[in-house]
Residue, then its C-alpha position, 0 to 999 in steps of 0.5 A: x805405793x802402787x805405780x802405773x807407768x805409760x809412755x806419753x808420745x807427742x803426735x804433733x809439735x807441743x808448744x808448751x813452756x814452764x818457768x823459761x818460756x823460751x824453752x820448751x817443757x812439759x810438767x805433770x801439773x798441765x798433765x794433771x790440768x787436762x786429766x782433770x779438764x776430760x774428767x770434769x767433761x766425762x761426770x758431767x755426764x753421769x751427775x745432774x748435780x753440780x756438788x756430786x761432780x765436784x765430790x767425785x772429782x776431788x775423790x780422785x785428784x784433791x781440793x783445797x780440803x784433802x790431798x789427791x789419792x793420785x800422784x802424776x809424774x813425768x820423766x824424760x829428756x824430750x828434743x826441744x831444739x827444733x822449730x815448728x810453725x805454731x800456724x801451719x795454715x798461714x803457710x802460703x802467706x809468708x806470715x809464719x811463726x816458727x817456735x821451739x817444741x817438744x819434737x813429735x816422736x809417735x812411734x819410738x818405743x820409750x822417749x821421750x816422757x813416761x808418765x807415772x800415776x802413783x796411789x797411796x799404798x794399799x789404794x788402787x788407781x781409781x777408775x775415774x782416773x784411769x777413764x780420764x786418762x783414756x779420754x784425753x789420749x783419744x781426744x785431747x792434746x796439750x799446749x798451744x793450739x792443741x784444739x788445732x791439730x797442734x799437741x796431739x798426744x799418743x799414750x802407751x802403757x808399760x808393765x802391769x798397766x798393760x793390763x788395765x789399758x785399751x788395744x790401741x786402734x789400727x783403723x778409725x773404725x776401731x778408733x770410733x770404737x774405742x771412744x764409744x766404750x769409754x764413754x760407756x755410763x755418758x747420758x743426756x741429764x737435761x736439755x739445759x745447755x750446761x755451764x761447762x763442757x759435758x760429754x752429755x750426747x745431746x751437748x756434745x759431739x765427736x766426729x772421726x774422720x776417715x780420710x788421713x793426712x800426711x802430717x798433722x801440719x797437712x790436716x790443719x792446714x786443710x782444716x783451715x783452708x777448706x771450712x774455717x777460713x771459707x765461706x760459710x764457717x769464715x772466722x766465726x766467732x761460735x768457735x772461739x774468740x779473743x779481743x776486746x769482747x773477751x776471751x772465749x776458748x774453742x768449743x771445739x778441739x780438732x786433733x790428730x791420731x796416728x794410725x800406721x802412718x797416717x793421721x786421721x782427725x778427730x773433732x770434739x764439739x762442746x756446748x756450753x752457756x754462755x754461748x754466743x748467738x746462734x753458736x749451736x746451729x753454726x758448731x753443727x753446720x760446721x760438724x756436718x760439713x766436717x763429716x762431709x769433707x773428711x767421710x767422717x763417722x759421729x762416734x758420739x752424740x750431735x744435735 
């Protein structure tokens, strides 16, 4: 079998549990999850056909027909004994609940997890699974309000896998950089709104910002304060929702990476139908506002 090994770094505090929802732990099934979440976002935007899609990524990852040709594995012994505050913006109200996490370590060399993708003897790792990989280590996070700053991750490869990873940015222009080269073969298919987040252009958009924070905390602290909890983007429910009209996930996954020692946003729209009404027009009211306040840079896509 072939292995391919990377260091997975947390960012900002992970809010994740398994069996014991008291103690923190991450396990390669939510890491599987979000590989296959930017996959299924990335051929969304190479096939029109929704059978394809399905084709390409049980190729990669399994269906209930075959096995996976890719095994992922995580290891290590994370710090999970320190409490973060889950709302960071809700700081100068008092009402702030503090949770055990995985404790951010981005610049250590190795702890706390390595991340294994293994073949089957004689296979390569599929370049899919490596492109998802990529896309989730730019733009993506894991556990609670990880579409808020929270969960940001950092991937580093170790040995042989050097060889088939990315420089990692020194500048959110390198990092706007990066993203736009693994998005390389992402085109528009219809001007139909798809019926799952796509990395289409005309039906997604990522801004880098160029103005850095602190902390993680700090960003999102400022992100609430400045548009979503502020008039005109004041708690709309274009970007996500929960009560009794149901549940709809935020079309909008606001992250942090570490560049030196700052942290730069990085903020991924999605459409997708159903929307809510008049959602496209406020998300891209929202996006512009973001480049605005933040000097920020559309790597991708927008409408």
């Amino acid at each position: 079998m072939t292995i391919n090994e990377f260091y997975l770094r947390a960012v900002s505090p992970m809010f994740l549990n398994g069996a014991n929802t008291a103690e923190p732990e991450l396990r390669a099934a939510s890491v599987r999850g979000q590989l296959r979440y930017w996959l299924r976002a990335y051929l969304g935007a190479q096939y029109s056909n929704l059978q394809q899609i399905w084709d390409a990524e049980s190729a990669v990852f399994g269906s209930t027909g075959h096995g996976s040709v890719v095994s992922v594995r995580v290891y290590g012994n994370p710090d999970t004994n320190k409490k973060y505050p889950l709302l960071p913006h809700r700081e100068d109200t008092g009402n702030v609940s503090e949770v055990k996490a995985i404790r951010p370590n981005p610049d250590k060399p190795d702890n706390p997890f390595t991340l294994q993708l293994v073949t089957r003897p004689g296979v390569r790792l599929p370049e899919h699974a490596l492109t998802a990989l990529k896309l989730w280590s730019l733009l993506g996070g894991m556990g609670k309000r990880s579409r808020r700053m929270m969960g940001a991750v950092r991937i580093v490869a170790k040995g042989s896998a050097k060889e088939i990873w990315y420089t990692y940015p020194s500048t959110p222009k390198e990092l706007m950089d990066t993203i736009q080269a693994a998005l390389v073969g992402c085109h528009d298919l219809s001007a139909s709104v798809p019926n799952f987040p796509t990395l289409q252009p005309r039906h997604s958009w990522i801004v880098v910002g160029t103005e850095s924070f602190g902390g993680a905390n700090k960003a999102n602290q400022d992100f609430f304060r400045k548009l979503l909890r502020a008039n005109p983007h004041r708690d709309d429910k274009a970007y996500g929702f929960a009560g009794g009209g149901g549940r709809r996930a935020s079309p909008i996954h606001a992250q942090v990476r570490k560049i030196g020692d700052e942290y730069y946003p990085v903020f991924t729209a999605f459409r997708s139908a159903p929307e809510p009404p008049n959602s496209a027009g406020k998300i891209s009211a929202l996006m512009k506002a973001i480049v605005t306040e933040y000097n920020g840079i559309t790597a991708w896509g927008g409408w």
